[in-house]
C-alpha positions in Angstrom: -73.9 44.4 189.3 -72.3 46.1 191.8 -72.5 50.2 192.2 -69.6 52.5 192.2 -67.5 52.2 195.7 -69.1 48.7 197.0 -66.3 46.4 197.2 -66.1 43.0 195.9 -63.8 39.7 195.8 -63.3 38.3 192.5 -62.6 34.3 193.4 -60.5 32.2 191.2 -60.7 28.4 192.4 -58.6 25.4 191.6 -60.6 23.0 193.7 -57.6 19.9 194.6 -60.2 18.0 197.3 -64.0 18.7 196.9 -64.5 16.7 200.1 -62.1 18.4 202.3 -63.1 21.8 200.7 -66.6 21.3 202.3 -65.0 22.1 206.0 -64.1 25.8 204.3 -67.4 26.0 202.8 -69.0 25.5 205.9 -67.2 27.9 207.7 -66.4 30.9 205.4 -70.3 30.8 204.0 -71.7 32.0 207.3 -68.5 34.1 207.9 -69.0 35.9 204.6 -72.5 36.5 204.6 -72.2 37.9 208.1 -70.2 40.7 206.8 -73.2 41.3 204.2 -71.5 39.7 201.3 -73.5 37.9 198.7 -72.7 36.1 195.5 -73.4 38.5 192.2 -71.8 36.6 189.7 -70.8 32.8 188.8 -72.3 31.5 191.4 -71.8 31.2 194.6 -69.3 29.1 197.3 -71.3 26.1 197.1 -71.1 25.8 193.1 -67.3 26.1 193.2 -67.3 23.7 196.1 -69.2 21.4 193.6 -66.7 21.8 191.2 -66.8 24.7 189.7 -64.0 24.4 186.7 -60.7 25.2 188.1 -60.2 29.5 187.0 -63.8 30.4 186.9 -63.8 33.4 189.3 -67.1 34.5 190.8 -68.0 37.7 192.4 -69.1 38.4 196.3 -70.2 41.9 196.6 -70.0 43.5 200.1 -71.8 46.9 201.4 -68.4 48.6 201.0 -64.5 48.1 200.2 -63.9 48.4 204.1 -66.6 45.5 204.4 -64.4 43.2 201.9 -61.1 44.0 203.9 -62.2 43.4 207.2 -64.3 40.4 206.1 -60.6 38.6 204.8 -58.7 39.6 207.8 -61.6 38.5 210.7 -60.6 35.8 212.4 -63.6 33.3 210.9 -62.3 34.3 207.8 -59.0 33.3 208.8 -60.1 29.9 210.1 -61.7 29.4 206.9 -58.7 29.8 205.3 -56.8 27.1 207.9 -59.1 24.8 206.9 -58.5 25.1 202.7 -55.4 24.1 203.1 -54.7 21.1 200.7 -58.3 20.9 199.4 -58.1 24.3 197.0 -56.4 26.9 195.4 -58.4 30.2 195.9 -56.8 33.6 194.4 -58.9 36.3 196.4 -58.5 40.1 194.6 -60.1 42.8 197.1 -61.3 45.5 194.5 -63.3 48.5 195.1 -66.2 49.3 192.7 -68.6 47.7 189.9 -66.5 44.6 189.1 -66.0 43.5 185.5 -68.5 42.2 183.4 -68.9 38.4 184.1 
């Protein structure tokens, strides 16, 4: 679980294309673990690129809220997100603190 003023991204995936969501696996999983995030709940980006049941979030934690926000808006991230584009539905909250209990 995540301590007090760590920020975190709470996923929600509708996965459309599994095959096609592979391209933004393989790019936003090295992205994203560059920044220092790592998977603390539900699994990770591979499960919900297996097929994770569509509105199951899971939880990356980062080393700080800053981390989260600057992680979305990097231009990797941003590629990553190009490349989702008719293969998923992702709703990304940024959230600061211990996220909720899974």
């Amino acid at each position: 679980m995540a301590s007090e003023g760590k920020g975190y991204w709470l996923v929600s995936a509708i996965i459309t294309d599994p095959e096609q969501f592979q391209g933004y696996v393989d790019v936003a999983g090295p992205v994203i673990g560059a920044a220092g995030g790592r998977p603390v709940a539900r699994g990770d980006v591979f499960e919900v690129a297996e097929g994770t049941p569509a509105g199951r979030p899971f939880v990356i934690e980062f080393p700080s809220f800053q981390a989260a926000k600057d992680c979305y808006a990097s231009d990797g991230y941003q590629a990553a997100i190009a490349l989702r584009e008719g293969a998923a539905t992702l709703d990304i909250i940024i959230a600061q603190g211990a996220p909720p209990a899974a």
